[in-house]
TIRO-2110 file (N, C-alpha, C; in Angstrom, 1 decimal):
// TIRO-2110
-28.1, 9.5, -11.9, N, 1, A
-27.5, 8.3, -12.4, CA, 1, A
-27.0, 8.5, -13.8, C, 1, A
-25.8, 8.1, -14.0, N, 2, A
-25.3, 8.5, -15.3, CA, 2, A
-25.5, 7.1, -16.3, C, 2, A
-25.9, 7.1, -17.5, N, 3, A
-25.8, 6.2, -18.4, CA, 3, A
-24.4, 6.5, -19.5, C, 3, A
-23.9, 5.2, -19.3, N, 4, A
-22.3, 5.4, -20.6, CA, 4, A
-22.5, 3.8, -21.2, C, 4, A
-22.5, 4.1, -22.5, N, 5, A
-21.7, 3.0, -23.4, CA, 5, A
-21.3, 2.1, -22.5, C, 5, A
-21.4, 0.8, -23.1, N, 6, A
-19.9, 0.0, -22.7, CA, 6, A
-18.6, 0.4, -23.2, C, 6, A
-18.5, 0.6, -24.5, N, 7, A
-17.2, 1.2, -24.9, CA, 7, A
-16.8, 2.4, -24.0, C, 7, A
-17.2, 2.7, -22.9, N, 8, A
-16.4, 3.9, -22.5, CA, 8, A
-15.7, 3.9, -21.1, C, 8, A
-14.7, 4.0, -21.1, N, 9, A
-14.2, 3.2, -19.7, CA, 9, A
-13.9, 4.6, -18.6, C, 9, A
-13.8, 4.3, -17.4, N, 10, A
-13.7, 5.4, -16.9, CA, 10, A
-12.4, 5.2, -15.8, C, 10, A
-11.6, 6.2, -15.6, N, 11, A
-10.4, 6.6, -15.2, CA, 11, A
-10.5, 7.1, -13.9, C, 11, A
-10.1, 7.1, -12.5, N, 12, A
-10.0, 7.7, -11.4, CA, 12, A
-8.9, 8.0, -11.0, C, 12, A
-8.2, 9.0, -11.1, N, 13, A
-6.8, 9.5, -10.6, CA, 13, A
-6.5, 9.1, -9.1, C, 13, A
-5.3, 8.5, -9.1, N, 14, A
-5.4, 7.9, -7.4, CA, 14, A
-4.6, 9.1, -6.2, C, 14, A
-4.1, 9.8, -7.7, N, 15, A
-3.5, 11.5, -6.7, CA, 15, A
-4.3, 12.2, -7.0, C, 15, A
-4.3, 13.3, -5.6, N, 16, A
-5.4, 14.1, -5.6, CA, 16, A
-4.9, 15.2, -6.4, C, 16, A
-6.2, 16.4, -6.7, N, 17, A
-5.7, 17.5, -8.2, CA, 17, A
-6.4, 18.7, -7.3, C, 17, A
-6.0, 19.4, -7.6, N, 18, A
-6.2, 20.8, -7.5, CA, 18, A
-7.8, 21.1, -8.2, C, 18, A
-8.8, 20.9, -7.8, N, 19, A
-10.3, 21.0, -8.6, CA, 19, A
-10.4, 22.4, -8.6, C, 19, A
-9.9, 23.6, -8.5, N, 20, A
-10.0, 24.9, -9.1, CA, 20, A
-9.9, 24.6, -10.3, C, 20, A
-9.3, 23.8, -11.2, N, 21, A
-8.7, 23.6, -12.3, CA, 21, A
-9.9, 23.6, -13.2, C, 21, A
-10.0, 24.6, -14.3, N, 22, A
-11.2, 24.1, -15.5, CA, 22, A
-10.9, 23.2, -16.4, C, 22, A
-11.2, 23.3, -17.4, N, 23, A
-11.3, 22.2, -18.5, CA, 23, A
-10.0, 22.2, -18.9, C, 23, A
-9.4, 22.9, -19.6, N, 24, A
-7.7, 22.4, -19.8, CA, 24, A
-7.2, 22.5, -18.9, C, 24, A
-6.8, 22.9, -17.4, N, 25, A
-6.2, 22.1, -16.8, CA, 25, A
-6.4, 20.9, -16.2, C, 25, A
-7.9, 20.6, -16.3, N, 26, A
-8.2, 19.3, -16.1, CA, 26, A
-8.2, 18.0, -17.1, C, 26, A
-7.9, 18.7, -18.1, N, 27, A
-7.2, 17.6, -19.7, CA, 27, A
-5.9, 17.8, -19.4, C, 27, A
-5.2, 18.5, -19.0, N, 28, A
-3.6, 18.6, -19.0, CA, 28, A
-3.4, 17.7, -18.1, C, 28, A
-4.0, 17.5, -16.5, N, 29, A
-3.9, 16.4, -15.3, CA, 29, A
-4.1, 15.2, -16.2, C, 29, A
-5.2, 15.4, -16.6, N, 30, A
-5.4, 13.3, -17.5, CA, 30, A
-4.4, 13.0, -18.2, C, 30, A
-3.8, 14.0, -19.0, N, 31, A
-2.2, 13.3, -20.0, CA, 31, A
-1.1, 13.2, -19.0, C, 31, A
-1.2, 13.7, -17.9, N, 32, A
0.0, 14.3, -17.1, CA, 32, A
0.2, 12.9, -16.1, C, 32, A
-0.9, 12.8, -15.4, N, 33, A
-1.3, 11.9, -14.5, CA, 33, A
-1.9, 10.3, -15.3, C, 33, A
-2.4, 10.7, -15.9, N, 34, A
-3.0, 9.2, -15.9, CA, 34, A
-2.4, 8.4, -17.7, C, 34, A
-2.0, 9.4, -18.0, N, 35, A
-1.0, 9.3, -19.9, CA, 35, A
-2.4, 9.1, -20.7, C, 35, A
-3.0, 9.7, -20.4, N, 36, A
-4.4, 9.3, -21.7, CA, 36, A
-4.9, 10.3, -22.1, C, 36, A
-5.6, 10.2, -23.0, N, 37, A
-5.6, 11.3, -24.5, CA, 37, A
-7.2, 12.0, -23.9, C, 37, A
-7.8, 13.2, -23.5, N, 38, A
-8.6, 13.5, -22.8, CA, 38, A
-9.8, 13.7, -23.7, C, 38, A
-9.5, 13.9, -24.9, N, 39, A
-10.6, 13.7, -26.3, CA, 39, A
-10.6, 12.4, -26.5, C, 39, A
-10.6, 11.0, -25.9, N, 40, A
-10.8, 10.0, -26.3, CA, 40, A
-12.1, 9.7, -26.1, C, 40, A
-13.2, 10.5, -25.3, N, 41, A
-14.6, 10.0, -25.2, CA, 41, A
-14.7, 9.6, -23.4, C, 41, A
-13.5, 8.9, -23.2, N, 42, A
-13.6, 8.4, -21.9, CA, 42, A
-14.1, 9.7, -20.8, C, 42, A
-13.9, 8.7, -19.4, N, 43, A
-14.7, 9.4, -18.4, CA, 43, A
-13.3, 9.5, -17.5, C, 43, A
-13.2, 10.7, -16.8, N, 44, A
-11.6, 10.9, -16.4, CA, 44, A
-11.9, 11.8, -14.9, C, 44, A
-12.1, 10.8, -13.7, N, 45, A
-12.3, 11.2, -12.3, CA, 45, A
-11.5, 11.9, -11.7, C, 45, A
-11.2, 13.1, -10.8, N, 46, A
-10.8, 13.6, -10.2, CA, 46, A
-10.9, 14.1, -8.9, C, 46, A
-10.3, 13.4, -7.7, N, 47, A
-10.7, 14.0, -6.5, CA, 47, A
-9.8, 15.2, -5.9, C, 47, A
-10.5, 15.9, -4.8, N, 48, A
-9.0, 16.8, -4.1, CA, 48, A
-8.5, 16.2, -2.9, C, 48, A
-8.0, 17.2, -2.2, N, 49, A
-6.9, 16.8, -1.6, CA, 49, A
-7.6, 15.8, 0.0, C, 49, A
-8.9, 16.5, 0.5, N, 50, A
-9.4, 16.3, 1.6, CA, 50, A
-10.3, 15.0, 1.5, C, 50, A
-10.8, 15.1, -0.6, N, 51, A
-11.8, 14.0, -1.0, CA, 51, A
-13.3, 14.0, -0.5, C, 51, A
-13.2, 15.4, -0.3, N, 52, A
-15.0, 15.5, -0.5, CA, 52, A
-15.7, 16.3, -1.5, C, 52, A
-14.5, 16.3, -2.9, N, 53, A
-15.1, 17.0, -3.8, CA, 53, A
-14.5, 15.5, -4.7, C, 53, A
-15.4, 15.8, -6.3, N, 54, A
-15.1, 15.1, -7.2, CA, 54, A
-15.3, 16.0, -8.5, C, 54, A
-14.9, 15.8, -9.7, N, 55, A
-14.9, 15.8, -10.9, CA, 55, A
-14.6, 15.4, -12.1, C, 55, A
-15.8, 15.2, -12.8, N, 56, A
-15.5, 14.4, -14.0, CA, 56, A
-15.5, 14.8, -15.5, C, 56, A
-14.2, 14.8, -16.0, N, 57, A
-15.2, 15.0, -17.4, CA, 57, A
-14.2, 14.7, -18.3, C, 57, A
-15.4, 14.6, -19.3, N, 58, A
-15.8, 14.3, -20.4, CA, 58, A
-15.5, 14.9, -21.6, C, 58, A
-15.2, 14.4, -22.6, N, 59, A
-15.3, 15.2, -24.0, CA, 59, A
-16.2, 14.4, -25.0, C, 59, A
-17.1, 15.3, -25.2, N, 60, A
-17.9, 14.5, -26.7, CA, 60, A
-17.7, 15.1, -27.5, C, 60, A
-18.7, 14.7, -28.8, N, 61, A
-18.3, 15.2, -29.9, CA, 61, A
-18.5, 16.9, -29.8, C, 61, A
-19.2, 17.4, -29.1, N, 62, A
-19.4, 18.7, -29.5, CA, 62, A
-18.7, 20.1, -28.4, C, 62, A
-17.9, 18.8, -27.3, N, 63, A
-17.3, 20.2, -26.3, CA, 63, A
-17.0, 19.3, -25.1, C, 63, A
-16.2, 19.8, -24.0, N, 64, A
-16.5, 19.2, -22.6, CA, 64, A
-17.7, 19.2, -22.0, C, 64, A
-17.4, 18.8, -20.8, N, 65, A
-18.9, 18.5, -20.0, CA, 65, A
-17.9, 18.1, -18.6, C, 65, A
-18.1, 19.1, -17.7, N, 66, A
-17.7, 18.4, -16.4, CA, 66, A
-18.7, 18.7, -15.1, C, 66, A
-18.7, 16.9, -14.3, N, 67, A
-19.8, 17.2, -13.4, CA, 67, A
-18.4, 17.4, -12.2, C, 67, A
-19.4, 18.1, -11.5, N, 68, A
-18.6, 18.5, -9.9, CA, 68, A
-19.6, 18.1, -9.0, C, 68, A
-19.4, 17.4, -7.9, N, 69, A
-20.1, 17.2, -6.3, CA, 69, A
-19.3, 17.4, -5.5, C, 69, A
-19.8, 17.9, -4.5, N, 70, A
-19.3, 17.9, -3.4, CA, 70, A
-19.9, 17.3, -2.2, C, 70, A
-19.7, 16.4, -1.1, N, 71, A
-20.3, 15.6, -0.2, CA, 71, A
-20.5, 16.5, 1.0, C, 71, A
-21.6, 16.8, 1.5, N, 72, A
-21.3, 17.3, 2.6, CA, 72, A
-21.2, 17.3, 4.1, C, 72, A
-21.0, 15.8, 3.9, N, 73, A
-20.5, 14.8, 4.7, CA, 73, A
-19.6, 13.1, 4.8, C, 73, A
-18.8, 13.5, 5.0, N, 74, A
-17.9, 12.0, 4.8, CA, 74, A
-17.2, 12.2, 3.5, C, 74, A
-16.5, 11.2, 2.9, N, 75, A
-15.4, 11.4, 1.8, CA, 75, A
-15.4, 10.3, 0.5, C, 75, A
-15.3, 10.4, -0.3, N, 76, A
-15.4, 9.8, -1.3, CA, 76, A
-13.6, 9.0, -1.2, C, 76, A
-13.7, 7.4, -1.5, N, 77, A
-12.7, 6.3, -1.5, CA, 77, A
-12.5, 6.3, -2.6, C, 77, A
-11.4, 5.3, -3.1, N, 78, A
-11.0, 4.6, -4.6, CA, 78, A
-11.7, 3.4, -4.4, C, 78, A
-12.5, 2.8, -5.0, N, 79, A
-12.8, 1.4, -4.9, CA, 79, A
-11.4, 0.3, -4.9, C, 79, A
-10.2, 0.5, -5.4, N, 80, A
-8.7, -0.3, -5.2, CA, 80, A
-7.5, 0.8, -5.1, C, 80, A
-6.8, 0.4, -4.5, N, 81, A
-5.8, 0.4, -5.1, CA, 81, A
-4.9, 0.0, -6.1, C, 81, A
-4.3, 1.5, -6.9, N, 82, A
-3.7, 1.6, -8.0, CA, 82, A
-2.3, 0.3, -7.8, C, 82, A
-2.1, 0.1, -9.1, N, 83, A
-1.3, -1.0, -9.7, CA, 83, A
-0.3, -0.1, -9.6, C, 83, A
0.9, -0.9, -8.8, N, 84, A
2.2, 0.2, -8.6, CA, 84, A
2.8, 0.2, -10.3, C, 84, A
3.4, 1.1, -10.1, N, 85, A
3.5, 2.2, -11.4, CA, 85, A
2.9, 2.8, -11.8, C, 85, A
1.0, 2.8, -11.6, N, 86, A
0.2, 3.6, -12.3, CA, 86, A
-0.3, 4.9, -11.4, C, 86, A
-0.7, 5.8, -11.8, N, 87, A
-1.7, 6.9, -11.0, CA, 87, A
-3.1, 6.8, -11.3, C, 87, A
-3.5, 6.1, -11.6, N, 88, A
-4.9, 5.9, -11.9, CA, 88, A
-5.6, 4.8, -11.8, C, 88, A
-7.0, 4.3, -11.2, N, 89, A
-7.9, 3.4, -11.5, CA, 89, A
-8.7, 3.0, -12.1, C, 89, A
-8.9, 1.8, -13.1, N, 90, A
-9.8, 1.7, -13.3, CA, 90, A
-11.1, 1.4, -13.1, C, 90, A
-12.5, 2.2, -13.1, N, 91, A
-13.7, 1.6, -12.6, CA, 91, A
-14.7, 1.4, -13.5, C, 91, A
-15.7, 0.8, -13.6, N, 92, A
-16.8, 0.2, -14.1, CA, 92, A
-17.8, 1.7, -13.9, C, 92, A
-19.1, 1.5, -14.6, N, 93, A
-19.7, 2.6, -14.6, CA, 93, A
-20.8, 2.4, -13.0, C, 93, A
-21.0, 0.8, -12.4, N, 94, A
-21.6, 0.9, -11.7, CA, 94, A
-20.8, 1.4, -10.5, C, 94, A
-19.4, 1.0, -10.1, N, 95, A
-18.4, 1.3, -8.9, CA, 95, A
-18.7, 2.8, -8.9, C, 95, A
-18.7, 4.1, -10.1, N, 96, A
-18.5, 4.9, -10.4, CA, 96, A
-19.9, 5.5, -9.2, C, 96, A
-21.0, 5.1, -10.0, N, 97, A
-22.2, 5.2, -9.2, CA, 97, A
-22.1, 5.6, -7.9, C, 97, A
-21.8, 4.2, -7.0, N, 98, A
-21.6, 3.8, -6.0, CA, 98, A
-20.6, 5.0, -5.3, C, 98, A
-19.7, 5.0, -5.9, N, 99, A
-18.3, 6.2, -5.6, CA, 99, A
-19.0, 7.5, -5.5, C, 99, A
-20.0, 7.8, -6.4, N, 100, A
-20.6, 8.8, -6.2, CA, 100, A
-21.4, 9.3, -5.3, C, 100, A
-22.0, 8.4, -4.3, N, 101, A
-22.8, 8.0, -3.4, CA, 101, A
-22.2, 8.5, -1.9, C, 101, A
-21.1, 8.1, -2.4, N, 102, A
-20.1, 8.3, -0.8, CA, 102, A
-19.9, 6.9, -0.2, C, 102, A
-20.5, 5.8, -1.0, N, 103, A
-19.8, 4.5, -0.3, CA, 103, A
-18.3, 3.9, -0.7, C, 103, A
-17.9, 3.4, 0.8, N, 104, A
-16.2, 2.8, 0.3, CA, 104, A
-16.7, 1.4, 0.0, C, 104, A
-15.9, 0.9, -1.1, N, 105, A
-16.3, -0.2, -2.1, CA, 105, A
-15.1, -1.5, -1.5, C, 105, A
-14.0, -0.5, -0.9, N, 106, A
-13.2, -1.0, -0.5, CA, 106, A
-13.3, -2.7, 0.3, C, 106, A
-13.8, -2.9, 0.9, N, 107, A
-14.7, -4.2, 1.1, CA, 107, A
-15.6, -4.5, 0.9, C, 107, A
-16.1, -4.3, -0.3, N, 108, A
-16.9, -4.9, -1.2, CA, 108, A
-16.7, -6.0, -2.1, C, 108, A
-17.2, -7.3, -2.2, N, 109, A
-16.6, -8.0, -3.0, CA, 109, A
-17.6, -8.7, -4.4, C, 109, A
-16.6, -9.1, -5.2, N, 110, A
-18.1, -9.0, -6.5, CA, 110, A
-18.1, -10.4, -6.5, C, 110, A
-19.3, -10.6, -6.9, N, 111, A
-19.8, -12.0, -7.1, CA, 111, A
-19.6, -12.4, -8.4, C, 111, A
-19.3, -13.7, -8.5, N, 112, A
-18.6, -14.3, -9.9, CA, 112, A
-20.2, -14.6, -10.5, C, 112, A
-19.7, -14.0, -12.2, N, 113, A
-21.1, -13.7, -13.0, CA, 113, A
-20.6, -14.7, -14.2, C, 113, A
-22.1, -15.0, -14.8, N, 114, A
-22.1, -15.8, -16.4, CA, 114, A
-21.3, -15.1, -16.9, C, 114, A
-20.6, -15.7, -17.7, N, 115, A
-20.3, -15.1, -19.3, CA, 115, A
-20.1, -16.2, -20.1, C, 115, A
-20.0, -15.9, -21.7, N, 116, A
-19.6, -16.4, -22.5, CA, 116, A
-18.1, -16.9, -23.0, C, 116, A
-17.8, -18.1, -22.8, N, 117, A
-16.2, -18.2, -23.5, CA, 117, A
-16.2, -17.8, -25.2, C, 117, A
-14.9, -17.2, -24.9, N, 118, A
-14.9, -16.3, -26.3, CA, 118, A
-14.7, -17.6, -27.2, C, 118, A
-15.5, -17.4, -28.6, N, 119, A
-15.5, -18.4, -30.2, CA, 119, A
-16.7, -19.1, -29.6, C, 119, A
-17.5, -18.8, -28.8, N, 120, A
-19.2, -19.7, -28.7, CA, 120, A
-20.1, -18.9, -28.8, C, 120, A
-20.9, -19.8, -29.8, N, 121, A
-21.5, -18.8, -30.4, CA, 121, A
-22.7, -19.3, -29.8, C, 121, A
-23.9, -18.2, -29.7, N, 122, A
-25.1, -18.2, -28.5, CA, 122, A
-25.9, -19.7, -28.8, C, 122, A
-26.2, -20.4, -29.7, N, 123, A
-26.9, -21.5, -29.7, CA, 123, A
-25.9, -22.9, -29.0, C, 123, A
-24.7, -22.6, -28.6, N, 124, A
-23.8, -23.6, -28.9, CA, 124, A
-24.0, -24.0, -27.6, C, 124, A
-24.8, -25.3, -27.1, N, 125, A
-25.0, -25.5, -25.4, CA, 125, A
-23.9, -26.5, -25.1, C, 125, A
-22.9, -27.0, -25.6, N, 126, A
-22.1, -28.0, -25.6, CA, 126, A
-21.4, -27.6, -24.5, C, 126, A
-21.5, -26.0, -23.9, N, 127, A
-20.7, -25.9, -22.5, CA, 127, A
-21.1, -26.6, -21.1, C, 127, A
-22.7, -26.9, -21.8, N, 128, A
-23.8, -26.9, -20.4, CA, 128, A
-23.6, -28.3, -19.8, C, 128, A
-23.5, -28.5, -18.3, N, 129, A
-23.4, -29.5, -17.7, CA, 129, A
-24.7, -31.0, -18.0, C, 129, A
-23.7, -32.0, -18.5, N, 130, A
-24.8, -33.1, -19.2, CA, 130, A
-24.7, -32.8, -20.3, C, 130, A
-24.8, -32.0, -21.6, N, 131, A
-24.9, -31.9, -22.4, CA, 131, A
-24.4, -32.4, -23.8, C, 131, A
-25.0, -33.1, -24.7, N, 132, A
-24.7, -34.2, -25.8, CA, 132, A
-24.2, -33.3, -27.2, C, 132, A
-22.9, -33.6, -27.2, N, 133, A
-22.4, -33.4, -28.5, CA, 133, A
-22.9, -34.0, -30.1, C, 133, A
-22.7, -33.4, -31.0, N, 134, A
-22.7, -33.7, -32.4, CA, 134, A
-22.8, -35.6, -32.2, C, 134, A
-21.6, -35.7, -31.7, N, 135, A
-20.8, -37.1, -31.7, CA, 135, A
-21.6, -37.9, -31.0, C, 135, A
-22.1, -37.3, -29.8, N, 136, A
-23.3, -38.7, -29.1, CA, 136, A
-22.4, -38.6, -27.7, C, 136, A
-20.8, -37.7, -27.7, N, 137, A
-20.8, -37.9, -26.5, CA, 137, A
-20.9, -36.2, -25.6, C, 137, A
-21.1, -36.7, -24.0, N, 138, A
-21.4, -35.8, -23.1, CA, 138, A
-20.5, -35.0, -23.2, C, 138, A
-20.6, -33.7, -22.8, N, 139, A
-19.8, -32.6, -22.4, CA, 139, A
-19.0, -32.9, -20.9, C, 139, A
-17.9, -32.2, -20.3, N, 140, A
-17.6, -33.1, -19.5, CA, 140, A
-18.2, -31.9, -18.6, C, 140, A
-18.5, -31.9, -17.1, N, 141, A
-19.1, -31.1, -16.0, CA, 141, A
-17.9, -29.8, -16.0, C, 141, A
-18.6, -28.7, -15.8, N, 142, A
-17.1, -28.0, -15.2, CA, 142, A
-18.1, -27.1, -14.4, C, 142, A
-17.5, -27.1, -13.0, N, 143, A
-18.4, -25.9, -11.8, CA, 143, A
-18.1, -25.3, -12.5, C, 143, A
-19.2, -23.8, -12.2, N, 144, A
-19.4, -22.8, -12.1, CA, 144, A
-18.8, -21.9, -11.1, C, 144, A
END
């Protein structure tokens, strides 16, 4: 299981690469294919042609780092399809996981989660259904 930052987003090329390729030709595919800068920290996926291999990698502060698997059965998916114009997808570090696993995500669907509306600040319950303003009046309901 890999642990990343949230700040680190991770990239899946949606054309397949040549994975003989080492570390600079696999930073030369990421600017080539996907326009992104391969010393940016990010995480930069690459499958081949048949999609039972993968590779990822990485640059940190002190060098690359690239993992390789290979499945030895069945094939590794995109969790979506790429946004026409783009060669690349974006995924989350859990889809990544999962991708790694050998499951298609492809009909998979995410369940709508809490968050916070941006400018509220953690004590501020005036979102919460019922809830009494400054003023004496209710907040108004809004589903979830």
């Amino acid at each position: 299981m890999l642990t990343l930052p949230s700040a680190v987003r991770i990239y899946v090329a949606a054309e397949p690469v040549d994975l003989r390729r080492g570390f600079d030709g696999l930073a030369a595919a990421t600017r080539s294919l996907m326009g992104a800068d391969p010393l940016s920290g990010h995480v930069f996926v690459f499958l081949n042609r048949r999609r039972n291999r993968v590779k990822l990698l990485v640059w940190d502060r002190s060098g690359w780092l690239v993992v390789y698997k290979r499945l030895e059965r069945g094939t590794f998916s995109l969790p979506m399809d790429p946004v026409p114009g783009q060669r690349h997808v974006e995924v989350d570090a859990g889809e990544l996981g999962l991708m790694l696993e050998g499951l298609d995500l492809r009909g998979a669907r995410r369940q709508k989660r809490w968050y916070r509306a941006p400018g509220r600040e953690a004590g501020d319950l005036s979102s919460r259904k019922g809830a009494v303003s400054a003023s004496g009046a209710r907040a108004p309901w809004r589903p979830s």
